[in-house]
C-alpha positions in Angstrom: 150.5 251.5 85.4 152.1 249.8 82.5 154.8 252.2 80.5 153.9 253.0 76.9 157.4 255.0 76.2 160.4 254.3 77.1 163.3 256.8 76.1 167.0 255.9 76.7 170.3 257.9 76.8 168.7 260.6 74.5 171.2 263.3 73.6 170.8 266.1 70.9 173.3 268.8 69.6 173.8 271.3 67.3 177.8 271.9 66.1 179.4 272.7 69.5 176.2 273.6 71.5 174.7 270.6 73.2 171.4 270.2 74.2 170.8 267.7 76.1 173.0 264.6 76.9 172.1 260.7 78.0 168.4 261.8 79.1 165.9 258.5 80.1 162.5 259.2 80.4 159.7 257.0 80.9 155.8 257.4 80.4 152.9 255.3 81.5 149.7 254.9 81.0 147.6 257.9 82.6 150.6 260.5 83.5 150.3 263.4 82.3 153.4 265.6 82.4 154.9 268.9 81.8 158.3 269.6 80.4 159.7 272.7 82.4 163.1 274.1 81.2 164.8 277.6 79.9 164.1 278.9 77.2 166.9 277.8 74.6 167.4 274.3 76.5 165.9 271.6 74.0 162.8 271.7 75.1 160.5 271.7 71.7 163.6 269.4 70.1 162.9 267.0 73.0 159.1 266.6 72.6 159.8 266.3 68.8 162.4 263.3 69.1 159.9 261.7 71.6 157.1 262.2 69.5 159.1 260.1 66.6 159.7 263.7 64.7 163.0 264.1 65.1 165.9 261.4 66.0 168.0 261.4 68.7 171.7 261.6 68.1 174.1 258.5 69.2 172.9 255.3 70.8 169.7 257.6 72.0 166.6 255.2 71.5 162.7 255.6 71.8 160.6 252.6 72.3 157.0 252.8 72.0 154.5 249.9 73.7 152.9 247.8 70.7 150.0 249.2 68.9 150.7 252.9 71.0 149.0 255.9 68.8 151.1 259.3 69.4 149.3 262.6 68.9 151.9 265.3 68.5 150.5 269.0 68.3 153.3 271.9 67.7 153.7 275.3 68.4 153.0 276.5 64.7 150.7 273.2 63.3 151.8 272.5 59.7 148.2 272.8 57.9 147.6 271.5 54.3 146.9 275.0 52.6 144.1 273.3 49.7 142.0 271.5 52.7 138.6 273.0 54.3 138.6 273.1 57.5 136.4 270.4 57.9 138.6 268.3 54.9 141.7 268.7 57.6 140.1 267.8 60.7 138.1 264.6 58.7 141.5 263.7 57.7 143.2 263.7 61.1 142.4 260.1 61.7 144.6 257.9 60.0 142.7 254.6 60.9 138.6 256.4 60.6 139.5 257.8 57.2 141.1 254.6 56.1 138.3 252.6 56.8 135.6 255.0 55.2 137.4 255.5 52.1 137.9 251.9 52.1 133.9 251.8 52.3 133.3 254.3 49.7 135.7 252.4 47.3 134.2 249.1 48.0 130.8 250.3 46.7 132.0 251.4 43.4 133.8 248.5 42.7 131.0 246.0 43.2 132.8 243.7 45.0 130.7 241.9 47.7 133.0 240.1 49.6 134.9 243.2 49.9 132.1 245.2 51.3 131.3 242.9 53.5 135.1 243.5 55.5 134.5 246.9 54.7 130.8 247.7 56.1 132.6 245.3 59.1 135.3 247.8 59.7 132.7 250.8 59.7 131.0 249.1 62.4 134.0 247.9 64.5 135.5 251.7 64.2 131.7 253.4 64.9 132.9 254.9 61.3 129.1 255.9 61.0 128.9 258.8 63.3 132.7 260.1 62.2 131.3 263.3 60.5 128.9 263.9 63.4 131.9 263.9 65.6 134.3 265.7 63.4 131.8 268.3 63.5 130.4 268.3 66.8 134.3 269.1 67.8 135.1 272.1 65.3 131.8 273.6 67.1 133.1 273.0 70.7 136.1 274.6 69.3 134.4 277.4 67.9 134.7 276.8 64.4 131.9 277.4 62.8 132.7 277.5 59.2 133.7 274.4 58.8 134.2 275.0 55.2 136.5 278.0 55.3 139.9 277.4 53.7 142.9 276.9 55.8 144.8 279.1 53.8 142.5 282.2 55.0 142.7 281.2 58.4 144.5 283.7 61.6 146.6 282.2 64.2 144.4 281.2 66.6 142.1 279.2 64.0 144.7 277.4 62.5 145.8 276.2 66.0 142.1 275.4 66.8 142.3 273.2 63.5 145.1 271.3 64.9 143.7 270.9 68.6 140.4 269.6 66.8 142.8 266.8 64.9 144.4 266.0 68.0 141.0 265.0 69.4 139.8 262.8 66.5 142.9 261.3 66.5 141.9 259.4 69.6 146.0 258.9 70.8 146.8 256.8 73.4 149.9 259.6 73.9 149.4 263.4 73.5 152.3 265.8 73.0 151.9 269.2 72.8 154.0 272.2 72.7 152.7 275.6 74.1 148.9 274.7 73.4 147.5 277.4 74.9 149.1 280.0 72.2 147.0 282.1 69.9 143.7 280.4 72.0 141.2 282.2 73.4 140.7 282.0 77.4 137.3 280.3 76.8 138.6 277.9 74.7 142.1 277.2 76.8 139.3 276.2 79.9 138.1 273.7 77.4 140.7 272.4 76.4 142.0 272.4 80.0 138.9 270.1 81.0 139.5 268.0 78.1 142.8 266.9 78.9 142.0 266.3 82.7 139.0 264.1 81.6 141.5 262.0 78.9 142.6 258.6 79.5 145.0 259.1 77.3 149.0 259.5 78.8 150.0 263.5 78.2 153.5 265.0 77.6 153.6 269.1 77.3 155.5 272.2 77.4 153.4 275.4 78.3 153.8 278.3 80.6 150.5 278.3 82.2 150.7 277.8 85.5 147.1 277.4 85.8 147.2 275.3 83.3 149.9 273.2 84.6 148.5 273.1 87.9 145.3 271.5 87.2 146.1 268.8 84.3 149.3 267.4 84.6 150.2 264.8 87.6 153.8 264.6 87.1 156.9 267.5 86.4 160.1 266.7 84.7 162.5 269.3 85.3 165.4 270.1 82.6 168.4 271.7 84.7 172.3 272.3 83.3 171.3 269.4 81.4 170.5 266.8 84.2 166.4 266.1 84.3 164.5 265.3 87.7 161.5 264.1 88.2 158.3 265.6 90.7 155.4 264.0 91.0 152.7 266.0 91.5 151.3 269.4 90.0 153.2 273.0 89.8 152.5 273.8 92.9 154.4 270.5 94.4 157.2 271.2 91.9 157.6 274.7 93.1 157.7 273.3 97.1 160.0 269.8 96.0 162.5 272.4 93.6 163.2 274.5 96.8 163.9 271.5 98.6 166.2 269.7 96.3 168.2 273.3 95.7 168.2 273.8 99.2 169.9 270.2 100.1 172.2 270.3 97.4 173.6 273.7 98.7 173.7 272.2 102.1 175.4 268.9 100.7 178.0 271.2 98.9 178.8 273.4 101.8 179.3 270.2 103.7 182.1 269.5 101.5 183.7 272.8 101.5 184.0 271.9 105.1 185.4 268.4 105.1 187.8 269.7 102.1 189.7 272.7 104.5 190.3 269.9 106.6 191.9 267.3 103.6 193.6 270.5 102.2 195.6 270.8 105.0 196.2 267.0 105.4 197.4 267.3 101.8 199.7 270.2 102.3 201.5 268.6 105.9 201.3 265.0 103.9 205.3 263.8 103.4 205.8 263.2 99.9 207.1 259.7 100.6 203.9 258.8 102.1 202.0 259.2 99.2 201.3 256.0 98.0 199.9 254.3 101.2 197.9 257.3 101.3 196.7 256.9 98.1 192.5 255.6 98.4 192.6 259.3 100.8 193.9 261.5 97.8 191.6 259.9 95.5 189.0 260.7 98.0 190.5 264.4 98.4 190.1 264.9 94.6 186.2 263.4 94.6 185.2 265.8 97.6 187.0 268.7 95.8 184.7 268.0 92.9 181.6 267.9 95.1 182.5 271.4 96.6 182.7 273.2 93.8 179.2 272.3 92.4 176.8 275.4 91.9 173.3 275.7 90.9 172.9 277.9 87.8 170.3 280.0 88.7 169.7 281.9 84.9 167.1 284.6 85.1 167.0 287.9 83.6 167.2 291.1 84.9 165.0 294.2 84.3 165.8 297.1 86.3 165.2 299.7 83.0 164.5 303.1 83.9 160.7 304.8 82.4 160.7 308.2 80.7 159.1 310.4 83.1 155.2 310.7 82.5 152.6 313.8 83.4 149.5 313.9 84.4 147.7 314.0 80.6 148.3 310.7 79.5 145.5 309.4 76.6 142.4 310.9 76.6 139.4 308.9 74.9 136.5 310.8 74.1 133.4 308.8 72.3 135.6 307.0 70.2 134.3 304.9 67.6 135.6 302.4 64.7 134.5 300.3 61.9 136.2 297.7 59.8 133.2 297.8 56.9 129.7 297.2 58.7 131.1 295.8 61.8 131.7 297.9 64.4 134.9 297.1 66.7 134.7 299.7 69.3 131.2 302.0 69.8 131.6 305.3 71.8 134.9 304.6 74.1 135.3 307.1 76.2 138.3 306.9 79.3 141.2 308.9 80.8 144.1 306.6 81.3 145.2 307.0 84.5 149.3 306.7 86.3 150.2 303.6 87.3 147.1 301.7 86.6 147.4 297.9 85.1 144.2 297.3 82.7 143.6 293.9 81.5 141.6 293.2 78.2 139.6 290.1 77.7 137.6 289.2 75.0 136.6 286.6 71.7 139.3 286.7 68.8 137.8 288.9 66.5 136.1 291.3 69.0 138.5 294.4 68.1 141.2 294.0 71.1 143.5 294.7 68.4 142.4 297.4 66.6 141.6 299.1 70.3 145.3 298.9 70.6 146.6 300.2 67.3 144.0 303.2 67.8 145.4 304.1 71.3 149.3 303.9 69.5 147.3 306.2 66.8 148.1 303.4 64.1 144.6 303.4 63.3 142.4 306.3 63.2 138.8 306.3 64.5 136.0 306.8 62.7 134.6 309.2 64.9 135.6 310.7 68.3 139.1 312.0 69.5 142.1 310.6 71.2 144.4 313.2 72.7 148.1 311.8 73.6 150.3 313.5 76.3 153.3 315.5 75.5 155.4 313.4 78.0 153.8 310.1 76.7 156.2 307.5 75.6 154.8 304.2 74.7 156.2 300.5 74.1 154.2 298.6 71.9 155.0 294.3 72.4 153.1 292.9 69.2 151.6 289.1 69.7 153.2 288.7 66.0 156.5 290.0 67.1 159.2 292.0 65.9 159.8 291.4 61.8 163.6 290.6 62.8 166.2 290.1 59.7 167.1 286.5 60.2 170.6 287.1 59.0 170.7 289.8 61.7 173.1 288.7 64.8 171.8 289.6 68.2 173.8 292.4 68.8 173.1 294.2 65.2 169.7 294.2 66.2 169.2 296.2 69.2 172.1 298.5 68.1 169.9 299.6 65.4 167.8 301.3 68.2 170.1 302.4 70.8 173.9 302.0 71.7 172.8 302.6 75.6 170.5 301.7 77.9 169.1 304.0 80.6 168.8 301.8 83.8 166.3 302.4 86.5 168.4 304.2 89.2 169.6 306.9 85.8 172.7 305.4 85.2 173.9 303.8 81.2 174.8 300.7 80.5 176.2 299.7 77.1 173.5 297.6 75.0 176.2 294.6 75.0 176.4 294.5 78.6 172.3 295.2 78.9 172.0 292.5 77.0 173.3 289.5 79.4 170.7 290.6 82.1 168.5 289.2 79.5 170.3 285.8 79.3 172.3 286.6 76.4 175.9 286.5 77.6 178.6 287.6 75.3 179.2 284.4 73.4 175.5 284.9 71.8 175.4 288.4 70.5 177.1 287.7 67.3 174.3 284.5 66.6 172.6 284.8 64.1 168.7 285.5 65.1 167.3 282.7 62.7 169.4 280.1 65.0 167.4 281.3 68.2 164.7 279.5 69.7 161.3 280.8 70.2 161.3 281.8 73.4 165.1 283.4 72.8 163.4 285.3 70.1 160.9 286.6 72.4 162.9 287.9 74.9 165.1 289.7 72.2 161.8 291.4 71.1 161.3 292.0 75.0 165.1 293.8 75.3 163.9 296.4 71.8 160.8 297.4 73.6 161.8 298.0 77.1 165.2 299.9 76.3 163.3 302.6 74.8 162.3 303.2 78.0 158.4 303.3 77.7 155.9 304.9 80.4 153.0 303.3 78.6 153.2 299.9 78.2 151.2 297.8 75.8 152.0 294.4 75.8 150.1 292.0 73.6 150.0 288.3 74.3 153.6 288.6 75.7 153.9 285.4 77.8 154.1 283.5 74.3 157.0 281.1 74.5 158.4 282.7 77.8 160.0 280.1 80.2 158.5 280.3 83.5 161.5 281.8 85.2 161.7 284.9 83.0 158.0 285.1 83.2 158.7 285.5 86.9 161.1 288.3 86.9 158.8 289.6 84.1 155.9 289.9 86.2 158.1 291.3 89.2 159.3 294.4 87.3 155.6 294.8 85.8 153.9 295.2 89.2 156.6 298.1 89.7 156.3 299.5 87.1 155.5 303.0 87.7 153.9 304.5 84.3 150.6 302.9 82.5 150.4 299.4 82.1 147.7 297.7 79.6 148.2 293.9 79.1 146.4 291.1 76.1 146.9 287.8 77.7 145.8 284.4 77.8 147.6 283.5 80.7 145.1 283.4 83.2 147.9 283.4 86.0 150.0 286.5 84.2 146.6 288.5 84.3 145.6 288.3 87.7 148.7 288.7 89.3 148.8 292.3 87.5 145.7 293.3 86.4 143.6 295.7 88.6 140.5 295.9 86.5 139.6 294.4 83.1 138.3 296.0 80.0 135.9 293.5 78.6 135.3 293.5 74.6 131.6 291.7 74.2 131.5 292.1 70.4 129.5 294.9 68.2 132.1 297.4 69.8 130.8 296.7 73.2 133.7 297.6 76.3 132.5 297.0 79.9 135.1 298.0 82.6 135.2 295.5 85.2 136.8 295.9 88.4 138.6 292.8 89.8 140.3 290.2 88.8 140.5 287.9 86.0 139.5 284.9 88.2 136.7 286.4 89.5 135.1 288.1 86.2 134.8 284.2 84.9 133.4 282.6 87.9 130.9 285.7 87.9 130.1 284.8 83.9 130.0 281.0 84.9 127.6 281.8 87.7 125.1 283.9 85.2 125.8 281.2 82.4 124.3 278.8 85.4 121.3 281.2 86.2 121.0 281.2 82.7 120.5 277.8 81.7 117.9 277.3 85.3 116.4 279.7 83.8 115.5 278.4 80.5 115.2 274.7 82.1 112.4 276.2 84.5 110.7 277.6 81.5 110.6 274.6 79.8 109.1 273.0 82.5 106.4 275.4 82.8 105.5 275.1 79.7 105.4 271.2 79.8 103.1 271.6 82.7 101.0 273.8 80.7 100.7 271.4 78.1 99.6 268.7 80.3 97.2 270.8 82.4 95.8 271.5 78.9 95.6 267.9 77.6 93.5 267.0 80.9 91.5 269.8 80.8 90.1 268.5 77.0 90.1 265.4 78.4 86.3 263.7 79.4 86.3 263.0 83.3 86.2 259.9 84.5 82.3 259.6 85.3 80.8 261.3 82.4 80.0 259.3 79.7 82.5 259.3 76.1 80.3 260.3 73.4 81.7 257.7 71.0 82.5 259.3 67.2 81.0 257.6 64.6 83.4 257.2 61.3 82.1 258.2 57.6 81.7 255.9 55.1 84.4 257.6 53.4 86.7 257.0 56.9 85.3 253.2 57.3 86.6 252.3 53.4 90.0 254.1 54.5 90.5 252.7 57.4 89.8 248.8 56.1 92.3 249.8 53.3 94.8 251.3 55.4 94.3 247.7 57.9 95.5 245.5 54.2 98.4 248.2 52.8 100.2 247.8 56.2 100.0 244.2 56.4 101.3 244.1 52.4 103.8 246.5 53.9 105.5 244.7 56.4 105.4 241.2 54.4 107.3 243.4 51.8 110.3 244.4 54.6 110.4 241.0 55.7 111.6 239.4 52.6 113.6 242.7 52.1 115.2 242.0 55.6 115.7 237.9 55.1 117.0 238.6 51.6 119.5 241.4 52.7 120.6 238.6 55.4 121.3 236.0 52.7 124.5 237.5 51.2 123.9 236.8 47.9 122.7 240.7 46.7 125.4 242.2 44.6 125.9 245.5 45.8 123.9 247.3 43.9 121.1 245.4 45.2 122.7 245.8 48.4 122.2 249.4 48.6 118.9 249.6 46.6 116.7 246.8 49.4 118.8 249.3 52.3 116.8 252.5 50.7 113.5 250.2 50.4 113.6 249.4 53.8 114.2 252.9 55.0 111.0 254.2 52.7 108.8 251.2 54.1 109.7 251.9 57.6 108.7 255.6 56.9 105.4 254.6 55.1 104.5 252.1 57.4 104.6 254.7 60.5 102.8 257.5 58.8 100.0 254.8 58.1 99.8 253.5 61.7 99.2 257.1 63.1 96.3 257.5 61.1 94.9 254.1 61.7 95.3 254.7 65.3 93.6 257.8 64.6 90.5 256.9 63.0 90.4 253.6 65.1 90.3 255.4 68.8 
């Protein structure tokens, strides 16, 4: 496959704190590839200076293949505020837009020969059928007001708005970073589908290893600032990774061996031999080098303790709320159990929020009761995060709740030293929280919740932004855990690794409890959505058989003679007339036709013998029909 980016010796830093240093990468047509690194490494900074966002510092180059389109989506799309939704998508398309409002501008100026190019360039582009398309993509998207402003729009719709740009764009290189944020699972398996069916070359960052494992081809691997390259999916990263840490160990041990030997050389050496011994010192000091390399393995560490939790936890007793007319949860009732892991699944706008904030008692129900248990402690991760003062440091921040940390096994730890078990060594607590990435940001928020010491976890959307490797050890300490556990995820991977049995929101209030996993909940809706649509197809059928058993039932049969219908005089006259109007007709839409060929109609002309044409067409078949009519 040909390359269509080339990236040389890219390097990126920020005062003393270096990023990344003399990275290549290239891209070719078809790979599509995922960016895995820690969180804090340069990841988002990288895709940005790839996708010509940001510059690289140095001699750092990136060279795109002639004529190359990039499509660059980020984690928080920059929306125009003043646009529709529709006016934003319509937009998206530099070259489609061009050429229609070079169309539209063509036709007021009266300026044939420019029409001409332009009415070319609609039909090279297939500029006719843009709006069609535009829209036919906010509805796969699930916007359906297409002429909502973006200014009113949540989270997830705004990053629907962008995903829809993306598409119209038609890019011959996609970039995205975390695009499966804010999206709802339906729509991330659409988007999932899309990008496997693209032609177009992919570059990404996302932690869903679903995801991950069924679009991309190729892995690039960031690690203490070196990259390496896998390709094949996650699950041939995972396998290849073990390898290449598992050599490089052996390698180094290896040359901890060989050195003993040298460093004893080197201490019996005589000092006056040191010069013809000089290439084997030189080699000493390389194999020195070589035996002290280490991988980095960074991952956090949660071993909090949980308050301890009795056997009334919340009690839900026909438990109902209403934002206005709509109803968000209808006659809940459910004793939360010890121990048990609920997932909830469900549209955005189906009340998986407000079902949250009424079990935290931040809302209050319209009618029914919640009863909360004396010993009940909860820890409440929000999807929009913790409202951090950005002038904050790290330290400042979780001192504010506690000076100490109650550890799993009951003993304390100081929040400064609790801290660096969540990747923030000492040298970061007095950074200020606005210089954090997001994912740095996230497992600050992560640190406030869980050294509270919750037994009744509610984490919303909590794998936003989270490398892999922490969502790893997040996971690990979550299927421990030993109080109440109630997770709002789009990560279809997070959720059925820990999630016993689902609480499904349908909309109008509607909660089914389904036991199982994730996984198997949406092959079970994908089987009835199949059933479904044989269903309706077999109706359809029926009823075309039905129609056609009909039509030869008032059909004569083939022996008996056709009692021939004789026409009025009033139908004669019509039909003789109707024999000369269609012959005027098409004599009219020929000249029409041969004159609209001779470009020498000004444009109003132009566009006046188009409209004729149309309403000839149209008259011409509503007069055959009945001639055919009285004629049979």
């Amino acid at each position: 496959m040909a390359s269509i980016l080339q990236a040389e010796k890219l390097s990126k830093s920020y005062g003393i704190r270096t990023l990344f240093d003399n990275l290549d990468i290239n891209i070719n047509e078809g790979d599509k590839i995922a960016l895995i690194a820690p969180n804090g490494s340069g990841k988002s900074t990288l895709l940005r200076v790839l996708a010509g966002k940001d510059s690289s510092d140095g001699d750092g180059s990136v060279k795109l293949k002639s004529g190359v389109k990039v499509a660059w989506l980020e984690q928080e799309p920059e929306l125009n505020p003043a646009n529709t939704v529709f006016e934003e998508v319509f937009g998206a398309s530099d070259t489609l837009s061009a050429t229609i409002m070079e169309y539209e501008a063509a036709l007021l100026a009266n300026d044939q020969t420019r029409l001409e190019k332009a009415i070319h360039g609609m039909d090279a582009h297939d500029a006719w059928q843009y709006e069609i398309k535009v829209k036919q993509v906010l509805s796969r998207l699930e916007l359906t007001d297409i002429n909502m402003p973006v200014s009113s729009l949540s989270g997830g719709q705004r990053k629907r708005v962008a995903l829809a740009s993306m598409m119209i764009h038609e890019a011959d290189l996609i970039v995205l970073d975390e695009p499966t944020n804010h999206l709802d699972l339906e729509v991330i398996e659409y988007l999932e589908e899309y990008l496997k069916r693209t032609t177009s070359s992919v570059l990404m960052v996302t932690h869903d290893r679903y995801f991950l494992d069924r679009v991309c081809n190729h892995i690039l691997e960031l690690d203490n600032g070196k990259m390496y390259t896998y390709k094949g999916n996650y699950s041939y990263f995972l396998e290849k990774r073990e390898e290449r840490v598992d050599n490089f160990n052996t390698e180094t041990e290896r040359a901890r061996n060989l050195l003993r030997g040298e460093l004893e050389w080197m201490r019996r050496m005589p000092q006056a031999r040191a010069t013809k011994a000089k290439y084997r010192i030189n080699a000493f000091y390389e194999l020195k080098e070589k035996a002290e390399r280490t991988i980095k393995e960074k991952s956090m560490r949660i071993d909090v303790g949980s308050s301890r939790l009795g056997t009334k936890i919340i009690n839900c007793k026909h438990l109902s709320h209403y934002w206005g007319d709509y109803c968000s949860v209808d006659d809940f009732t459910y004793n939360f159990a010890k121990g048990e892991k609920i997932g909830i699944v469900g549209a955005n706008g189906a009340g998986k929020t407000t079902f949250l904030n009424l079990m935290t008692g931040d809302l209050k129900p319209a009618s029914g009761d919640i009863e909360w248990g004396e010993t009940l402690v909860i820890g409440h991760y929000k999807q929009t995060g913790l409202d951090f003062d950005p002038e904050e440091t790290v330290i400042e921040a979780v001192r504010k709740i506690a000076e100490v940390v109650t550890l799993a096994d009951g003993s304390v730890m100081p929040v400064s030293q609790f801290l660096s078990r969540f990747l923030f060594p000492h040298s970061t607590h007095n950074t200020k929280i606005e210089r954090l990435s997001g994912g740095e940001r996230r497992r600050l928020y992560l640190v406030t919740v869980l050294m509270k010491s919750p037994n009744f976890l509610i984490l919303d959307e909590p794998t936003n932004d989270l490398d892999i490797v922490s969502l790893n050890v997040l996971e690990e300490y979550l299927s421990t855990f030993p109080g109440c556990l109630i997770i709002v995820s789009h990560d279809r991977y997070f959720l059925d690794k820990l999630a016993d049995h689902l609480f499904v929101f349908e909309g109008g209030g509607m909660i089914k409890d389904y036991v199982g996993k994730y996984s198997e909940y949406r092959e079970l809706v994908k089987e009835r959505e199949r059933e479904a649509e044989l269903a309706e197809k077999a109706k359809k059928e029926k009823e075309a058989e039905r129609a056609r058993v009909a039509e030869r039932e008032n059909q004569p049969s083939k022996g008996a003679p056709s009692a021939e219908r004789k026409l009025s005089w009033k139908e004669q006259r019509e039909l003789e007339s109707l024999e000369n109007e269609i012959a005027s007709l098409e004599n009219e839409k020929g000249s029409l036709e041969t004159a609209l060929s001779s470009g020498n109609l000004s444009p109003e002309e132009l566009t006046k013998a188009s409209l004729r044409i149309g309403e000839i067409m149209s008259v011409i078949d509503k007069k055959s029909d009945r001639w055919l009519e009285l004629s049979s």
